[in-house]
mmCIF file of the N, C-alpha and C atoms, coordinates in Angstrom:
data_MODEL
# 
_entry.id   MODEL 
# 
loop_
_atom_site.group_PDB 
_atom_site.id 
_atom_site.type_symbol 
_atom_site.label_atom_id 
_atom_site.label_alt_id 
_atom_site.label_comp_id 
_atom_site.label_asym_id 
_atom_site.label_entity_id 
_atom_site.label_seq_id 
_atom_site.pdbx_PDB_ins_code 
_atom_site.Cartn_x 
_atom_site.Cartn_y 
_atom_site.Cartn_z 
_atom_site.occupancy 
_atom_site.B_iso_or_equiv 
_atom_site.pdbx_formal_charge 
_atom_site.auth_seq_id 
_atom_site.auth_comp_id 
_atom_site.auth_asym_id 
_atom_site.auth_atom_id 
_atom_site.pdbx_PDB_model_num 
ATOM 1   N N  . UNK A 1 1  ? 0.841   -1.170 0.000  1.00 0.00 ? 1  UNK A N  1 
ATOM 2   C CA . UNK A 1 1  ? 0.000   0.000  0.000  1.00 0.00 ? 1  UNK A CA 1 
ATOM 3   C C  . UNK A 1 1  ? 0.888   1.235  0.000  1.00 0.00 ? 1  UNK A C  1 
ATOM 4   N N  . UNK A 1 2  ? 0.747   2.178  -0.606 1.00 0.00 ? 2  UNK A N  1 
ATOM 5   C CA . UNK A 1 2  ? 1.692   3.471  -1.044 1.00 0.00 ? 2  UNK A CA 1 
ATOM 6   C C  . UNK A 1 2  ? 1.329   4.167  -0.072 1.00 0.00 ? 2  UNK A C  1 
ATOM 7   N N  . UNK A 1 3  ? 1.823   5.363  0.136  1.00 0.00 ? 3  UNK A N  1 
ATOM 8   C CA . UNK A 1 3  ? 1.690   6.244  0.763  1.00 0.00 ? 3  UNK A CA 1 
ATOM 9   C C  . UNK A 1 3  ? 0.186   7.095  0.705  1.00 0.00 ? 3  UNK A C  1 
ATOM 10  N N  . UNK A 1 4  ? 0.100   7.589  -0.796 1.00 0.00 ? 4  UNK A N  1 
ATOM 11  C CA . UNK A 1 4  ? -0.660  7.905  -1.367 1.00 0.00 ? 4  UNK A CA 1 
ATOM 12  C C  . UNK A 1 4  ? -2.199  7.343  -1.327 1.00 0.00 ? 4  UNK A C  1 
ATOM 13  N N  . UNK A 1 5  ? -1.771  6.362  -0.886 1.00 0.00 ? 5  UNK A N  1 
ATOM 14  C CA . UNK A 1 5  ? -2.973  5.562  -0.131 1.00 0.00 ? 5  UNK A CA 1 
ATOM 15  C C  . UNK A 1 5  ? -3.984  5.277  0.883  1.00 0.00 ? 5  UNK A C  1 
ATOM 16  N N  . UNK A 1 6  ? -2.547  5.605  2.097  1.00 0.00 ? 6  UNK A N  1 
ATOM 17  C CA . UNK A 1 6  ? -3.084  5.489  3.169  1.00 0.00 ? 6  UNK A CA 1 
ATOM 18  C C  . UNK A 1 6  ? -3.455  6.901  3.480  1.00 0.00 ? 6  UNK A C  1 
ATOM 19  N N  . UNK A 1 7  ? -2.625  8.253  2.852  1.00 0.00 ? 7  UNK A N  1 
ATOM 20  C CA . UNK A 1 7  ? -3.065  9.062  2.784  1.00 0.00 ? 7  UNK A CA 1 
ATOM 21  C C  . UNK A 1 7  ? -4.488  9.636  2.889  1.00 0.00 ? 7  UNK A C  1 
ATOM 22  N N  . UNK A 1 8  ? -4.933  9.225  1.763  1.00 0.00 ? 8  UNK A N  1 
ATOM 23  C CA . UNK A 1 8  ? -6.502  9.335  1.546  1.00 0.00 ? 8  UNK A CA 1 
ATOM 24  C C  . UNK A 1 8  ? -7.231  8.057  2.261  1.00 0.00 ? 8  UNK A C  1 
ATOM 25  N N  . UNK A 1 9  ? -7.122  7.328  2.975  1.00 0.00 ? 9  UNK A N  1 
ATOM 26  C CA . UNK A 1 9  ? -7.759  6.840  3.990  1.00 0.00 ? 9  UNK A CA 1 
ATOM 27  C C  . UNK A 1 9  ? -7.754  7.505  5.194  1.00 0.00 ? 9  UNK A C  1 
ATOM 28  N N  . UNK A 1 10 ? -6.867  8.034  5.326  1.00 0.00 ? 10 UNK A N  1 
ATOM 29  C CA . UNK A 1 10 ? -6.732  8.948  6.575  1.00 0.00 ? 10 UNK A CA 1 
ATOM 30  C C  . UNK A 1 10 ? -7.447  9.836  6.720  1.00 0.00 ? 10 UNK A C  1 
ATOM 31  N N  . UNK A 1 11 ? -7.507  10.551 5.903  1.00 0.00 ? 11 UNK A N  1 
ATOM 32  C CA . UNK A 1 11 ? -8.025  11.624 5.269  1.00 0.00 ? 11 UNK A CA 1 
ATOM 33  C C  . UNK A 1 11 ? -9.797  11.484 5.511  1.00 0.00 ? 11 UNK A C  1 
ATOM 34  N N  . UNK A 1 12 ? -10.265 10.250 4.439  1.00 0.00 ? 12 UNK A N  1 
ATOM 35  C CA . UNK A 1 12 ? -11.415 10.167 4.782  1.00 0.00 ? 12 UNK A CA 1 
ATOM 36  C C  . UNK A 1 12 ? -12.142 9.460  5.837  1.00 0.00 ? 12 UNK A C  1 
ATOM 37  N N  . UNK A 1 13 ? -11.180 9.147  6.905  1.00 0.00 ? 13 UNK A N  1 
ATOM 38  C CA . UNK A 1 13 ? -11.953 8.841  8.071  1.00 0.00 ? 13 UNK A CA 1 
ATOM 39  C C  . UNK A 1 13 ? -11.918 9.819  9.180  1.00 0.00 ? 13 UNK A C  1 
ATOM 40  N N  . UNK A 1 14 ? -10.755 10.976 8.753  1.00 0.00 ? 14 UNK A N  1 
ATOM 41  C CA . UNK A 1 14 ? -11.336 11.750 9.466  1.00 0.00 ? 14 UNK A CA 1 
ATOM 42  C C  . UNK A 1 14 ? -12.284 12.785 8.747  1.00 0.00 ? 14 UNK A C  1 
ATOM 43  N N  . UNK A 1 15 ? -12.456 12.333 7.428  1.00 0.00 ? 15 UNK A N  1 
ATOM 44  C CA . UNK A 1 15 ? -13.901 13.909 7.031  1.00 0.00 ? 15 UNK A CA 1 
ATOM 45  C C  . UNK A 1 15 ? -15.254 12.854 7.436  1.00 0.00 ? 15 UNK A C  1 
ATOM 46  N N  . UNK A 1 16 ? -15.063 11.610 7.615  1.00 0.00 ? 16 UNK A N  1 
ATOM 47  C CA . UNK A 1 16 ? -16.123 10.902 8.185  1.00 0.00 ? 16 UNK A CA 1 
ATOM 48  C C  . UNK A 1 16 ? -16.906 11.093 9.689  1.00 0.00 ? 16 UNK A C  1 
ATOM 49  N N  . UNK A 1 17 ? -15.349 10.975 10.172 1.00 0.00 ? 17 UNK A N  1 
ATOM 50  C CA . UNK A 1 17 ? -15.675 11.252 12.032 1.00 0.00 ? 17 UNK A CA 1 
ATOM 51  C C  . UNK A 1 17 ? -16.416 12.564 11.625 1.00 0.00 ? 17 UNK A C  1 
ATOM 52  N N  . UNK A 1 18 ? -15.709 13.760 11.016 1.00 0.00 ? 18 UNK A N  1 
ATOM 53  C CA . UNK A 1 18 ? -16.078 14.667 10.933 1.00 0.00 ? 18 UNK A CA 1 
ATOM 54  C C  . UNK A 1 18 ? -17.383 15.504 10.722 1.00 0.00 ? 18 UNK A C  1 
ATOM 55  N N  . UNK A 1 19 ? -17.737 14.603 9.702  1.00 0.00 ? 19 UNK A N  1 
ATOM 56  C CA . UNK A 1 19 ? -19.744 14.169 9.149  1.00 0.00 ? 19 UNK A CA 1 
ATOM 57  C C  . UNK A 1 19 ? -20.073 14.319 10.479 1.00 0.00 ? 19 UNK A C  1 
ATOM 58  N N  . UNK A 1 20 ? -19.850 13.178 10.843 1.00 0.00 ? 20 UNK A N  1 
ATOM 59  C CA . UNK A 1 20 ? -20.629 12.455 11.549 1.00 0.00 ? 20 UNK A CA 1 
ATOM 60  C C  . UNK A 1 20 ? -20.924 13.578 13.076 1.00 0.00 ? 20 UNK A C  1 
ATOM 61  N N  . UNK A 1 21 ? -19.691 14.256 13.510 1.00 0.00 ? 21 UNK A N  1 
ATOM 62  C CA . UNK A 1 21 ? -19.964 14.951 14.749 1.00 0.00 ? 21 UNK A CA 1 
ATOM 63  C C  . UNK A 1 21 ? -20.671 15.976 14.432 1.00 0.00 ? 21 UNK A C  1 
ATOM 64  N N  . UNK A 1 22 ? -20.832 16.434 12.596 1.00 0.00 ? 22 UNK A N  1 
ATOM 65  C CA . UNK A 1 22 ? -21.433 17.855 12.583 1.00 0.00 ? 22 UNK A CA 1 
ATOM 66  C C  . UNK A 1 22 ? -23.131 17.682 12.614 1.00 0.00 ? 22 UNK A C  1 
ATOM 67  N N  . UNK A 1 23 ? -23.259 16.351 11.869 1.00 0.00 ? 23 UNK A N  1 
ATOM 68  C CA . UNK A 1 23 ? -24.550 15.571 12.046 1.00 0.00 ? 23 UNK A CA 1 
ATOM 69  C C  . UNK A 1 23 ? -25.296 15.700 13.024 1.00 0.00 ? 23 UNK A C  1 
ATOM 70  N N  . UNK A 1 24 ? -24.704 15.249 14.029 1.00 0.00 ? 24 UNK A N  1 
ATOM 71  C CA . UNK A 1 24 ? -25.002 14.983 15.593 1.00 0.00 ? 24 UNK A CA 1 
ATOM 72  C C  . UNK A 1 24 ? -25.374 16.192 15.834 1.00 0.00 ? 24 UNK A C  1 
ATOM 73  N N  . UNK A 1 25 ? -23.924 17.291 16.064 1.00 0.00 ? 25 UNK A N  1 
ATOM 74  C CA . UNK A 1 25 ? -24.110 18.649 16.673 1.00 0.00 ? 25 UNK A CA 1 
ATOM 75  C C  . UNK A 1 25 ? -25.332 19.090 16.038 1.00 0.00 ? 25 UNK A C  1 
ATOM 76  N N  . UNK A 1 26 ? -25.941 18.959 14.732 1.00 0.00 ? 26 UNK A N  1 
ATOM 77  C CA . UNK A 1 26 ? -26.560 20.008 14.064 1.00 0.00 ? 26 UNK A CA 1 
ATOM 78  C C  . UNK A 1 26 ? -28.452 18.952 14.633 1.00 0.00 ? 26 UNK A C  1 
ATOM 79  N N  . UNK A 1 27 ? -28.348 18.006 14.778 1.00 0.00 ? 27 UNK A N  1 
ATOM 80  C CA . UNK A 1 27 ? -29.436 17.268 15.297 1.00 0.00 ? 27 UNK A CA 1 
ATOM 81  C C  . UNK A 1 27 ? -29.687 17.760 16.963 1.00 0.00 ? 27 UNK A C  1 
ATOM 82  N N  . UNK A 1 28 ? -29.033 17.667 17.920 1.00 0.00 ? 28 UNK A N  1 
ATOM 83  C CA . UNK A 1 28 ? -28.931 18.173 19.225 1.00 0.00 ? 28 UNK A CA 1 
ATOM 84  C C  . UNK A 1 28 ? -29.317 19.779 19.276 1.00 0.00 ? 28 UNK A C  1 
ATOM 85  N N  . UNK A 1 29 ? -29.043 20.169 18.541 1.00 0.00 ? 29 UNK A N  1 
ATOM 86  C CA . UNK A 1 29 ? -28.977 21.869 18.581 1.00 0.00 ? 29 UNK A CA 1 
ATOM 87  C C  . UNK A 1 29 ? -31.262 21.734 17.887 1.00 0.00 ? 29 UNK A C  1 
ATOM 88  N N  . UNK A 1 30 ? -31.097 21.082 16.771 1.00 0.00 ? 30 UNK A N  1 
ATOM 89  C CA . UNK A 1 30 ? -32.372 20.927 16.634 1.00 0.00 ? 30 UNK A CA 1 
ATOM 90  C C  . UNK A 1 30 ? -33.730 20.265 17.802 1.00 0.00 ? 30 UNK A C  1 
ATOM 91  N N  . UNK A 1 31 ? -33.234 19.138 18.767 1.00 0.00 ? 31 UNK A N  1 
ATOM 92  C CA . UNK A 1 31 ? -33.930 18.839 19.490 1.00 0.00 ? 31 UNK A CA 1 
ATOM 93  C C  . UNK A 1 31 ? -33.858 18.832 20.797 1.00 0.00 ? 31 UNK A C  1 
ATOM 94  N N  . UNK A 1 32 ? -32.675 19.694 21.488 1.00 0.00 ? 32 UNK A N  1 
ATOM 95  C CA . UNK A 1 32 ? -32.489 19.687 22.545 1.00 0.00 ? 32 UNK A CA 1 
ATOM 96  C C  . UNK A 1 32 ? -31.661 21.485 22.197 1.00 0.00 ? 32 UNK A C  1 
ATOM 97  N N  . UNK A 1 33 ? -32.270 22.549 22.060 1.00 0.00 ? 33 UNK A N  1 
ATOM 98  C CA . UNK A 1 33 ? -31.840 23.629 22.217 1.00 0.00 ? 33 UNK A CA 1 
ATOM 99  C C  . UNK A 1 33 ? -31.443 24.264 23.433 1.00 0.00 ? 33 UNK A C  1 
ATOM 100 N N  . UNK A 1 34 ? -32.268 24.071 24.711 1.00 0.00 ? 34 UNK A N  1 
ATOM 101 C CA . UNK A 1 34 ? -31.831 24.752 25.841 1.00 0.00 ? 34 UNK A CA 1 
ATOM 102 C C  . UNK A 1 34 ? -30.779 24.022 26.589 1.00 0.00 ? 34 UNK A C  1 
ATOM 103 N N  . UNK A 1 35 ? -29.972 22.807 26.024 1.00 0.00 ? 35 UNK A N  1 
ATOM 104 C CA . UNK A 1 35 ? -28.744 22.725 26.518 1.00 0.00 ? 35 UNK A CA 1 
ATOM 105 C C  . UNK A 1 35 ? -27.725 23.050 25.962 1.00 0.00 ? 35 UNK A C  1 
ATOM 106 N N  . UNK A 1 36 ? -28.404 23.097 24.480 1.00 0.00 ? 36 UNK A N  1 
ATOM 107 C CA . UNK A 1 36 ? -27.335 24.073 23.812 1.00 0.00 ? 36 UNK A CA 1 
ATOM 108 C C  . UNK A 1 36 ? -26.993 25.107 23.973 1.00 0.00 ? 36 UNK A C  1 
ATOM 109 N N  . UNK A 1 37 ? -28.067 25.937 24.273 1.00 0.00 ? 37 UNK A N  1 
ATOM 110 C CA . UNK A 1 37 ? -27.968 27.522 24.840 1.00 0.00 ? 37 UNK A CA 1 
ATOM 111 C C  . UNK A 1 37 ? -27.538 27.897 26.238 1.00 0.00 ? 37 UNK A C  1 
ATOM 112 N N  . UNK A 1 38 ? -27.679 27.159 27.136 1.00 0.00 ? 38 UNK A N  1 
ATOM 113 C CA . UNK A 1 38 ? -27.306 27.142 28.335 1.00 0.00 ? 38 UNK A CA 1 
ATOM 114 C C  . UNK A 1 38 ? -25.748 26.613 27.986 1.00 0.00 ? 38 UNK A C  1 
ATOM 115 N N  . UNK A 1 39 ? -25.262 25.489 27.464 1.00 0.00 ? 39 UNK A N  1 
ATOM 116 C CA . UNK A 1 39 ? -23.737 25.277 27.338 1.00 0.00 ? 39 UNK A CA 1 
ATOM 117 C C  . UNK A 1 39 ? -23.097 26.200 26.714 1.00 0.00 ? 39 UNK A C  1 
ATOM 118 N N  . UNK A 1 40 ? -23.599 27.500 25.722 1.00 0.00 ? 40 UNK A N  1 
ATOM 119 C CA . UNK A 1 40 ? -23.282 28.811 25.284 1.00 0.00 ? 40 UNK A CA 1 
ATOM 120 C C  . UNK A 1 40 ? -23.140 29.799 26.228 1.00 0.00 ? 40 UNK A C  1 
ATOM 121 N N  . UNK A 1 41 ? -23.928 29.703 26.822 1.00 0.00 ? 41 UNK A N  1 
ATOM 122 C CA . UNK A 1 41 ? -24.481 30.901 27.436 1.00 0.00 ? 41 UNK A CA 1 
ATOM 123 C C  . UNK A 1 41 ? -22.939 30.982 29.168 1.00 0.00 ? 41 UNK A C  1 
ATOM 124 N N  . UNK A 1 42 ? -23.441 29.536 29.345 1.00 0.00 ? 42 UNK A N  1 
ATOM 125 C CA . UNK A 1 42 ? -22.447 29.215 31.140 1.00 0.00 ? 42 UNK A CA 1 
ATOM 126 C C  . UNK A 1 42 ? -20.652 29.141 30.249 1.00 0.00 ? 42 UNK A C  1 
ATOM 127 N N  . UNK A 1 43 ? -20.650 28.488 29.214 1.00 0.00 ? 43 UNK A N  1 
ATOM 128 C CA . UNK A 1 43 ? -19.384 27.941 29.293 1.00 0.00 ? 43 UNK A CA 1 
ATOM 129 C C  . UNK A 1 43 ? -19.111 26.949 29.365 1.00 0.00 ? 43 UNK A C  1 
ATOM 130 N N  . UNK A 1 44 ? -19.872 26.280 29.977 1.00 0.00 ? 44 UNK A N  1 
ATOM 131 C CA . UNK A 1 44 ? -19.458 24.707 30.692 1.00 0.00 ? 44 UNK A CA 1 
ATOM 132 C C  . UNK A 1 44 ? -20.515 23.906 29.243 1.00 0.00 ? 44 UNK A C  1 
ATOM 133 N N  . UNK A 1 45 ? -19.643 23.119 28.472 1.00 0.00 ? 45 UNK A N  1 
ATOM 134 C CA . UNK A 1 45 ? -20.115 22.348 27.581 1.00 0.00 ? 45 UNK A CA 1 
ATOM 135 C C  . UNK A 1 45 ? -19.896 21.035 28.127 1.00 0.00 ? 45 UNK A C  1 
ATOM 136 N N  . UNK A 1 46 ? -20.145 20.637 29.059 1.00 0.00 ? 46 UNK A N  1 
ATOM 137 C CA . UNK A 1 46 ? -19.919 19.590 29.802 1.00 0.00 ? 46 UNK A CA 1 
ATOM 138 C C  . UNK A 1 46 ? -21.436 18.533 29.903 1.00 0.00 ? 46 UNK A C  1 
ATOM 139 N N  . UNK A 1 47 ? -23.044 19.199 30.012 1.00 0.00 ? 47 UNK A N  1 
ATOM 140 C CA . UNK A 1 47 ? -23.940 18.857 29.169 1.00 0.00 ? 47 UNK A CA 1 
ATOM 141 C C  . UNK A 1 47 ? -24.103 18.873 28.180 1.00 0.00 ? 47 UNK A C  1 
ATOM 142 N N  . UNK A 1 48 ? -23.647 19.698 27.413 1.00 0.00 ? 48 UNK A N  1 
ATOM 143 C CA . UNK A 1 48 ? -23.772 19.827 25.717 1.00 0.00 ? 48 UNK A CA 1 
ATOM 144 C C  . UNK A 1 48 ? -22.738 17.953 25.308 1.00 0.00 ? 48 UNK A C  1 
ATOM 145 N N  . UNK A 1 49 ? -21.976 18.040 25.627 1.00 0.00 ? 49 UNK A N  1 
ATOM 146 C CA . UNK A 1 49 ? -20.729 16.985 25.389 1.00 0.00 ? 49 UNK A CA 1 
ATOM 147 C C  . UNK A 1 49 ? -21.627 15.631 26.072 1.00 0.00 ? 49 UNK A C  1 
ATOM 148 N N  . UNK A 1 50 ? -22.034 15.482 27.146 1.00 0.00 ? 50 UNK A N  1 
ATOM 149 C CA . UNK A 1 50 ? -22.873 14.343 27.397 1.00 0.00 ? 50 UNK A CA 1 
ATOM 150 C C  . UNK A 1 50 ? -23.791 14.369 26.599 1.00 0.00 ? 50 UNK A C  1 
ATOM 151 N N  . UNK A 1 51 ? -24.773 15.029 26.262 1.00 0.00 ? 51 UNK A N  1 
ATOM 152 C CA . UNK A 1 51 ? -25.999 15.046 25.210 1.00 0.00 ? 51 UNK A CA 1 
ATOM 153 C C  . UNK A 1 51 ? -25.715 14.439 23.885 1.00 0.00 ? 51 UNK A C  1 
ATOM 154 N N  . UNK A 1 52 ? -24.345 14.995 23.508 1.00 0.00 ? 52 UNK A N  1 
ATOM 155 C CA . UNK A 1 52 ? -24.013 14.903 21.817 1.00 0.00 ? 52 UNK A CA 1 
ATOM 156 C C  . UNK A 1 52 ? -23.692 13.202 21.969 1.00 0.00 ? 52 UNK A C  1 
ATOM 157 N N  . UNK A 1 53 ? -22.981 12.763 23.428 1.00 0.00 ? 53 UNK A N  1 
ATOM 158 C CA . UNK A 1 53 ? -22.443 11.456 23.134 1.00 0.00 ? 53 UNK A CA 1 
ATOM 159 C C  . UNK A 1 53 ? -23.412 10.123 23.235 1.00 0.00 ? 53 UNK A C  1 
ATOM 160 N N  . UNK A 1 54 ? -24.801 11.010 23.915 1.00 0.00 ? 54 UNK A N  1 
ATOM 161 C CA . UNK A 1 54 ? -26.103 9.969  24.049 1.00 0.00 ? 54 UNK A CA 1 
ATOM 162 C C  . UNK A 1 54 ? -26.570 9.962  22.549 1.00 0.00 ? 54 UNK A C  1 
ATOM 163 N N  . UNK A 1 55 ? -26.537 11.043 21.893 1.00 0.00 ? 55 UNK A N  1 
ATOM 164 C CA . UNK A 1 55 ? -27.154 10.926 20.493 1.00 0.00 ? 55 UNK A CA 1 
ATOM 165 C C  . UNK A 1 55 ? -26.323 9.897  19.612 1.00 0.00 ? 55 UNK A C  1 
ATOM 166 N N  . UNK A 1 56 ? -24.652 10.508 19.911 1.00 0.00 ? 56 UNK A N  1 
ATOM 167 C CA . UNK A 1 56 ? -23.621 9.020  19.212 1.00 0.00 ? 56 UNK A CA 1 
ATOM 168 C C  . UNK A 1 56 ? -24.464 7.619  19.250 1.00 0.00 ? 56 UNK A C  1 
ATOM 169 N N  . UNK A 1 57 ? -24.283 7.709  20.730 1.00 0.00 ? 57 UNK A N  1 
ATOM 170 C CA . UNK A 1 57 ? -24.677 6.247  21.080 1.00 0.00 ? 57 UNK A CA 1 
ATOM 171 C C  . UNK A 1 57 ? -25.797 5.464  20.959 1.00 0.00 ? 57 UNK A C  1 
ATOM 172 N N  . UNK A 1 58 ? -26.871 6.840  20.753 1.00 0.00 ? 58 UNK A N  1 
ATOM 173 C CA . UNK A 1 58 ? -28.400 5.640  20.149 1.00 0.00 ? 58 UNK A CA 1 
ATOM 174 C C  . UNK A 1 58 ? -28.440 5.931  18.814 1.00 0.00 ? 58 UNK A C  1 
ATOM 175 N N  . UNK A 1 59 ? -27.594 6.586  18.104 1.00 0.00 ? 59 UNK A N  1 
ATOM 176 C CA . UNK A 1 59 ? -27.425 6.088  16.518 1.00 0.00 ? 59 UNK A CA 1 
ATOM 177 C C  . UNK A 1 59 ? -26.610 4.677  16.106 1.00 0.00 ? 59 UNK A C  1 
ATOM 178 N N  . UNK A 1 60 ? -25.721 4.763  17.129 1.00 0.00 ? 60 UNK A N  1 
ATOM 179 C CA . UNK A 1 60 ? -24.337 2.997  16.891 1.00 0.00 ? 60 UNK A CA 1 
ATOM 180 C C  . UNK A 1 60 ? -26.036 2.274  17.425 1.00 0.00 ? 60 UNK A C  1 
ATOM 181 N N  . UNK A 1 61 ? -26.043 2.109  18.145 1.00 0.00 ? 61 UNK A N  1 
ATOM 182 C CA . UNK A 1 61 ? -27.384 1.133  18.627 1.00 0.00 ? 61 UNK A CA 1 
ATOM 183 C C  . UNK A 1 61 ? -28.270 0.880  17.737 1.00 0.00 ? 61 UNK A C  1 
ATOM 184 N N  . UNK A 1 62 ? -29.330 1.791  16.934 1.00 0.00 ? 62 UNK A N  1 
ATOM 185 C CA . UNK A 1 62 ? -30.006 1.862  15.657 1.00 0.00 ? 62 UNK A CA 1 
ATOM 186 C C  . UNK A 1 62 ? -29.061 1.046  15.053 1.00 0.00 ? 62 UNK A C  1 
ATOM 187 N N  . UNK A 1 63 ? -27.855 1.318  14.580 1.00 0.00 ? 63 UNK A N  1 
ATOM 188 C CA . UNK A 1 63 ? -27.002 0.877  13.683 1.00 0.00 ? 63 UNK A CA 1 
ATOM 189 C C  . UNK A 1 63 ? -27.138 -0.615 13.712 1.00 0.00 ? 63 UNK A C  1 
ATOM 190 N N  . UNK A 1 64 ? -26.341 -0.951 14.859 1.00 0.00 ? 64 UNK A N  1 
ATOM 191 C CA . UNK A 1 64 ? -26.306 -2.105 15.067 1.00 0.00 ? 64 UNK A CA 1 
ATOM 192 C C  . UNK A 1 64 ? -27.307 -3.227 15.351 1.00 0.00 ? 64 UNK A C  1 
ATOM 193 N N  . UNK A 1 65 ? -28.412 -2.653 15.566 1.00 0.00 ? 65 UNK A N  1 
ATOM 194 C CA . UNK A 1 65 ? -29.619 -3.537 15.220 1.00 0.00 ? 65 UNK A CA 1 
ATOM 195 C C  . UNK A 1 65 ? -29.653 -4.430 14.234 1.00 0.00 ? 65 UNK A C  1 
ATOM 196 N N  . UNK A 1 66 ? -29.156 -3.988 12.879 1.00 0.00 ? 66 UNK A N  1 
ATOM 197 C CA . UNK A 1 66 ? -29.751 -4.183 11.733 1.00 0.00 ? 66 UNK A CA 1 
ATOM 198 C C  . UNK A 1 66 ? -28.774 -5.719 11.462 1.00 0.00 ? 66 UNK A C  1 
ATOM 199 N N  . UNK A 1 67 ? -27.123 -5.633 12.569 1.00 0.00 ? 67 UNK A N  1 
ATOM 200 C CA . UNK A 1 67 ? -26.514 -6.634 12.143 1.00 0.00 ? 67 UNK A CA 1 
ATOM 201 C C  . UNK A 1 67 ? -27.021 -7.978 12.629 1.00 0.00 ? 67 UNK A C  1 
# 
């Protein structure tokens, strides 16, 4: 495998992760706004960051149903 290779694997798993967290963020901000605004507002993204990682986690779950 070349360089050039792994390159662009690299690459697209992180514009994947990347999808994927803007996905999330942009879903959370849609159904859970006042922790979004409150994690704006205080500073402390420390609910915002638990919220986003419950949404991760019942999308892998959905996911993994299907296997």
């Amino acid at each position: 495998m070349s360089i050039q290779r792994v390159g662009l694997s690299v690459a697209g798993v992180i514009a994947l992760v990347g999808l994927v967290l803007a996905v999330a963020t942009a879903w959370l901000f849609l159904t859970s706004p006042v922790t979004v605004a409150n994690a704006v507002s205080e500073g402390d993204v420390t609910p915002f960051v638990r919220d986003l990682a419950a949404v991760l986690l019942s999308a892998l779950e959905g996911l993994l149903k299907y296997l």
